[in-house]
N, C-alpha and C positions, 0 to 999 in steps of 0.2 A: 662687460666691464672693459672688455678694449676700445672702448668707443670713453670713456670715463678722463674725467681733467685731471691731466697730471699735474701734482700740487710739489715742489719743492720742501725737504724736511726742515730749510729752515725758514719757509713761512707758516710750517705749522708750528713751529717753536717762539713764534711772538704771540701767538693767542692763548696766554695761561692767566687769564682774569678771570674775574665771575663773573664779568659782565662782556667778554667773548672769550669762549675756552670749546680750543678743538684737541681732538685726540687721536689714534691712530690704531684700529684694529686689523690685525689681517691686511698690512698696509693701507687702508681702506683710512681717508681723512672723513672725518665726521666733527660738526659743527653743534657741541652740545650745550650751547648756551640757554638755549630758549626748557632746557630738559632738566636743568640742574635742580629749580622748586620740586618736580615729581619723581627724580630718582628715587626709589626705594632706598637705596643704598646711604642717602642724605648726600648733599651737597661737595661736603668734606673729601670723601673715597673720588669724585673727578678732580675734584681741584688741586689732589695729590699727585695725579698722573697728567695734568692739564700738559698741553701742548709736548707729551712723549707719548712711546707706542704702550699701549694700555692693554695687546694683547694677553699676557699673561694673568693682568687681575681680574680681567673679565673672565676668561674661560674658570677661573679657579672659583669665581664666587660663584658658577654653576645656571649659567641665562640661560631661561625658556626659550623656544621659539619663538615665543609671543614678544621677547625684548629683542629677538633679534629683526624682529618686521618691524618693532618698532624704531630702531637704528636706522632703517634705511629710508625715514626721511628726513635725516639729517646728513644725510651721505654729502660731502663738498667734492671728492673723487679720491685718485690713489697717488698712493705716495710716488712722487716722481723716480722713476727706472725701473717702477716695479710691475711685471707683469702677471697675470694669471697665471702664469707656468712657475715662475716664482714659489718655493718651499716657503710656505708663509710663516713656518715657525725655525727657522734656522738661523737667524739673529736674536732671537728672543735667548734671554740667560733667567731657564728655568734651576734653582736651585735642586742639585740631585744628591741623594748620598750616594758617598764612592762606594764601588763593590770591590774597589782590589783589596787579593789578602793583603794583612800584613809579612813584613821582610821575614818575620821566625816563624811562621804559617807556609811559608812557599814549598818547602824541602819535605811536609809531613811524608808526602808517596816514597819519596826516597828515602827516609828514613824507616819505611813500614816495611820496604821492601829490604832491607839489610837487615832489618829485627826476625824478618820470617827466614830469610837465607839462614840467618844463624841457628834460629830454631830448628829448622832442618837438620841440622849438622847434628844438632844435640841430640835429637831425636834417633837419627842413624846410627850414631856411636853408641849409645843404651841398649838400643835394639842388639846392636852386633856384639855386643860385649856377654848381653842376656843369653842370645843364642850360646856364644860359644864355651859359657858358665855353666848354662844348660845340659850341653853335649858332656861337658869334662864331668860334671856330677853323674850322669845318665851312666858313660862308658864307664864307671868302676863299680858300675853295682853288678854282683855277681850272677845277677840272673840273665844276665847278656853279654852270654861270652864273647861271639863274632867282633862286637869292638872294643872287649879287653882292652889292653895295653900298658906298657909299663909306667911306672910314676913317673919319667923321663927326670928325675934327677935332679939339681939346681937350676940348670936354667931352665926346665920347665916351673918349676916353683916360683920361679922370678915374672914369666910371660904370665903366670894367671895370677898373682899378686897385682901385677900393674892393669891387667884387663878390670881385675876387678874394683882400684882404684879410680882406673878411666869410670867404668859404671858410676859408681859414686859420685866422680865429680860429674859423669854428667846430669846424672837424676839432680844435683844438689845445683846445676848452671839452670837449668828450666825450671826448678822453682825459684830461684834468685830474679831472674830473667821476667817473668811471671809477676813478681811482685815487685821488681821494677817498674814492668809497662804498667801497672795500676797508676803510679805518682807520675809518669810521661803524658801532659794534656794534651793533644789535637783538638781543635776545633770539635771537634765530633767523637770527643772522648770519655763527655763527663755523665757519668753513670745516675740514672734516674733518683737516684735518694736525695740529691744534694738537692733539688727542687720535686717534687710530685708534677708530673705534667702527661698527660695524654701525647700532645707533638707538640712540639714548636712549629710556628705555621711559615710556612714555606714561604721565601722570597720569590717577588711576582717575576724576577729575573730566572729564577729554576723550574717554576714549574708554568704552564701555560693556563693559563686564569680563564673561565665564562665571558668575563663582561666584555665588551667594546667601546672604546669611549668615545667615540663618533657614532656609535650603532645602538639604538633600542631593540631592545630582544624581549621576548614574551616571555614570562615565567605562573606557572599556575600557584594559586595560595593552595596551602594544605592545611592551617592552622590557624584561625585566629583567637586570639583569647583574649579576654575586655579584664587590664591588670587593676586600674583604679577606674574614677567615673566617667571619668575620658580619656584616659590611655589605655591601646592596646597592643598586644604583642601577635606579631605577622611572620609568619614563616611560609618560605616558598619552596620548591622544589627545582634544587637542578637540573639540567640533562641526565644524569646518571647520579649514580651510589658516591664516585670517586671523583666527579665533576667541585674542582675548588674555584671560592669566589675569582679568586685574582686580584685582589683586594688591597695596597699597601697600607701598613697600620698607617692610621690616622687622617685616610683617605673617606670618600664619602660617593654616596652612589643617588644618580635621579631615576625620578618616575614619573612619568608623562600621562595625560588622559585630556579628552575631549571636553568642556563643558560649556553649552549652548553653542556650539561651531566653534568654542575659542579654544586652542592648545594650551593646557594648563601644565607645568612642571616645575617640583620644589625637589631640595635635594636632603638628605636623610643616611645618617650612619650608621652603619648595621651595625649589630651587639654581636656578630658572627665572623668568623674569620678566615683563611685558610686552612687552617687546622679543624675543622667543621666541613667535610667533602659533603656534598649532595644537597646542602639547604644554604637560604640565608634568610637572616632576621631581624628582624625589626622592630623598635618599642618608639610607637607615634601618638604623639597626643594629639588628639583631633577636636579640632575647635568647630563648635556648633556652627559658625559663619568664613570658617576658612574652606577656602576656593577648592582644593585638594582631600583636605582631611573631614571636612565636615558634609562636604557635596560629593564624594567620591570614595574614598577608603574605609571611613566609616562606615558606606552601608557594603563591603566586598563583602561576601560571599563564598566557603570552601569550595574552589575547583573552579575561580573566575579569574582571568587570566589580567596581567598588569604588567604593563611596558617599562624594563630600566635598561637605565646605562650607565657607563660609569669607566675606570674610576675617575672620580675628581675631587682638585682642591691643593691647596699649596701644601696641608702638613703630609711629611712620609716619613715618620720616627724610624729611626737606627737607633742600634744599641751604641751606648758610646756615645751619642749625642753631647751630652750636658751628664754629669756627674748626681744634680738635684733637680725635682721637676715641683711645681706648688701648683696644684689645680685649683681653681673654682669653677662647679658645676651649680645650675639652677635648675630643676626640674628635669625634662627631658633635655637638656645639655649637657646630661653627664654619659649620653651616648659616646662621642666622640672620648670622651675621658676615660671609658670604661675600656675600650678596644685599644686604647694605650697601657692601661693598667694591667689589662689580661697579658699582654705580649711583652712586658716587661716581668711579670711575676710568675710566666710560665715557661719563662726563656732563664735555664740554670746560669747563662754565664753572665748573666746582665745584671750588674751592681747599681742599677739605677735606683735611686731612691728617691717613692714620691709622695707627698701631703695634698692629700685630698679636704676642700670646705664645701661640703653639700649642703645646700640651700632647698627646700619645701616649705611647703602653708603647713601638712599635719603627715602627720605618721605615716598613714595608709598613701601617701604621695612617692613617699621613696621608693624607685625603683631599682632592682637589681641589688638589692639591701642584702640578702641573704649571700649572693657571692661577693658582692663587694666586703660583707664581715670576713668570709671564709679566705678571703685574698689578705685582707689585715691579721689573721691569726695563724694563716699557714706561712707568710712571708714578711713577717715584721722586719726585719731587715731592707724591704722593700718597699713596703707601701704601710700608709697608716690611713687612716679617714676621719672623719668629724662631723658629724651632723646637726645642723642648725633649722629648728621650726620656727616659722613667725608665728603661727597659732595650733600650738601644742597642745595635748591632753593634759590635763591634774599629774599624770604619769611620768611624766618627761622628763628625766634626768639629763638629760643634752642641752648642748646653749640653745633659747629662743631668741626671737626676733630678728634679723637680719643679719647676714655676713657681712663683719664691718671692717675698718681699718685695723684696727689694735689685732683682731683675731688673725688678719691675715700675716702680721708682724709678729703675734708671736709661733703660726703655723707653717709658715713658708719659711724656706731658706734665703739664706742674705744676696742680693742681685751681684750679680758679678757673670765671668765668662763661663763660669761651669751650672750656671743655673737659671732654669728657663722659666716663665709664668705661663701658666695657660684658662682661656676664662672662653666659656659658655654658657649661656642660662639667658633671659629676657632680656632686650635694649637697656632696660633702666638699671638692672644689675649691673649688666656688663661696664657699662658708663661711667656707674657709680666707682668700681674696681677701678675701673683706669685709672682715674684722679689719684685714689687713695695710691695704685701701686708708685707712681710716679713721685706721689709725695715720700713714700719708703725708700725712695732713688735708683727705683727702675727706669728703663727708659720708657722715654713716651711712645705710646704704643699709634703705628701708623693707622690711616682710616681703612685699608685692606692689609690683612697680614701677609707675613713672607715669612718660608722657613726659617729664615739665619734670625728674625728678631726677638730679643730677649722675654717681649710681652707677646704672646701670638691669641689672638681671640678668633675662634671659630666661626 
């Protein structure tokens, strides 16, 4: 690449037509005009980024190897000044969430630390008072003369009146004390009943995560099980018992394999979390003619080894985000939905509250049915769901035929700054939403998402 034409950024900034549109990855100028009929992605997801650096939408939608060979023959050179030694992601503004505490968070240690000094104190004065209550009761029974001694008169009556006063109050400061620090929150304070939860899963910033997101790594399957006719659920093995994915909610992991000499890789988000040490899992529908799942996953094998990586993707949900969240999932779309649902309703401090519209053809399609109920009944305050069949049994007490306008209106909260929409399921679903939320007066939703927008599509 040192030998590559150095290109000025703002001649790449006059080529934003569709009938000549360059773009900028990794500094790297690329002439994608002749590319825009065969994008996967449709035409619209370049034409949004035409002549700016496009680094960050590319890596987040998750490209094979196979797009990245095919990028390079459209290569025009690099952006002028920029060399290979160049940190190629240091001008890019990846949206992060902040880790710092808040300003009444900061002092918790020092507060913890003068709550136990005092308890100490309380502690020792009971003690010393106990003993020396003890002794005064012991020396006047008469079966132990040796420390006899006389009643010592008023001011003795007065020194063990107040010792045994101090007692009191201090037994009556430690449980006061006690039943204070129950109503005193910390971050790290709120006691398992308020939500049922096994962990809250560990941010990918405290603990050190499996994946590598530049790196494929081997993992062995341990379990596969076939849930409807063509989805099945995939569990793999970590390095160890306590090995955590690394996984940011709302993040999404690839998997890479060979087919006929071509490197084939689709990206997939686990139903599994940090809070899950030693496995990660997976619910994929495999289509009889897709590249991946039908030529490849489908026929894995317990104890055959499959290449991921990860994390990627632009969503990485915080608490505190958005006040109201309106999902709509389609079939296996409600992956990514579900691993926001779990970490919002098994995280006690998070008041998020979100409305789920699940979309299927028939019953035996819904996946993850049985926790997703158990997440609407144990956390109503949190999450609700709603299930929508296009061809339902005689049985079906739920809406049929498709997720429409009216139902997302009256199941979703009203657009504004505190409330987000979130939509996965098929192109034509998804599509269809769009129009509808924007007629509701969301905004219109871009052709690749970014965390800060109001409509985010998977």
């Amino acid at each position: 690449m040192g030998e590559a034409k150095q290109v000025p950024l703002s001649e790449v900034q006059k080529h934003q037509s569709k009938e000549d549109l360059w773009i900028i990855i990794h500094h790297n100028v690329y002439n994608v005009t002749k590319y825009l009929e065969d994008h996967p992605g449709g035409a619209d997801s370049l034409l949004e980024v035409a002549g700016q650096n496009a680094t960050v939408a590319f890596e987040d939608v998750g490209h094979s190897e196979d797009a990245r060979e095919t990028m390079a023959q459209f290569l025009v050179g690099r952006v002028e000044g920029m060399s290979e030694d160049d940190d190629e992601d240091q001008q890019l503004s990846m949206p992060k969430p902040s880790l710092n505490l808040k300003p009444e968070d900061t002092d918790f240690h020092t507060k913890t630390t003068i709550i136990t000094f005092g308890r100490t104190i309380l502690k020792l004065a009971l003690a010393g008072s106990a003993v020396f209550l003890g002794y005064e009761a012991y020396a006047r029974t008469p079966r132990i003369g040796w420390l006899h001694h006389d009643n010592g008169g008023f001011w003795k009556g007065v020194v063990l009146s107040s010792i045994a006063t101090l007692s009191v109050a201090s037994g009556a400061g430690l449980y006061f004390e006690k039943k204070m620090s129950k109503s005193f929150k910390t971050p790290y304070s709120y006691p398992a009943h308020i939500k049922q939860s096994i962990h809250i899963a560990k941010p990918i910033t405290k603990a050190k995560g499996y994946l590598k997101p530049n790196e494929y790594q081997k993992l062995p399957l341990v379990q596969k099980d076939k849930l409807s006719s063509d989805t099945f659920k995939f569990v793999f093995k970590l390095p160890t018992e306590s090995t955590i994915l690394g996984l940011p909610i709302g993040q999404h992991i690839s998997i890479r394999t060979e087919i006929n000499g071509k490197p084939i890789s689709r990206s997939y988000t686990p139903v599994s979390n940090n809070s899950d040490p030693g496995e990660l899992r997976l619910i994929i529908k495999c289509y009889p003619n897709g590249e991946l799942t039908g030529k490849y996953l489908q026929h894995l094998n317990v104890g055959d080894e499959v290449e991921i990586r990860g994390p990627k993707g632009a969503m990485r949900y915080r608490k505190g985000m958005v006040r109201e969240i309106g999902m709509v999932a389609g079939g296996t779309g409600i992956t990514p939905m579900y691993q926001l649902i779990r970490a919002i309703c098994e995280d006690p401090t998070d008041k998020t509250h979100v409305s789920l519209l699940y979309g299927n053809k028939s019953e035996p399609d819904i996946l993850l049915r049985d926790q997703l109920d158990e997440f609407a009944r144990k956390y109503p305050e949190n999450f609700e769901v709603h299930y929508v069949l296009s061809d339902p049994s005689e049985r079906w007490l739920h809406s049929k035929g498709y997720i429409t306008k009216s139902m997302v209106k009256e199941r979703f909260p009203e657009p504004g700054e505190n409330t987000k929409a979130l939509l996965c399921g098929p192109p034509g679903m998804v599509e269809a939403l769009k129009k509808s939320l924007v007629e509701l007066g969301w905004d219109k939703p871009r052709a690749v998402s970014k965390l800060p927008d109001q409509v985010f599509c998977f």
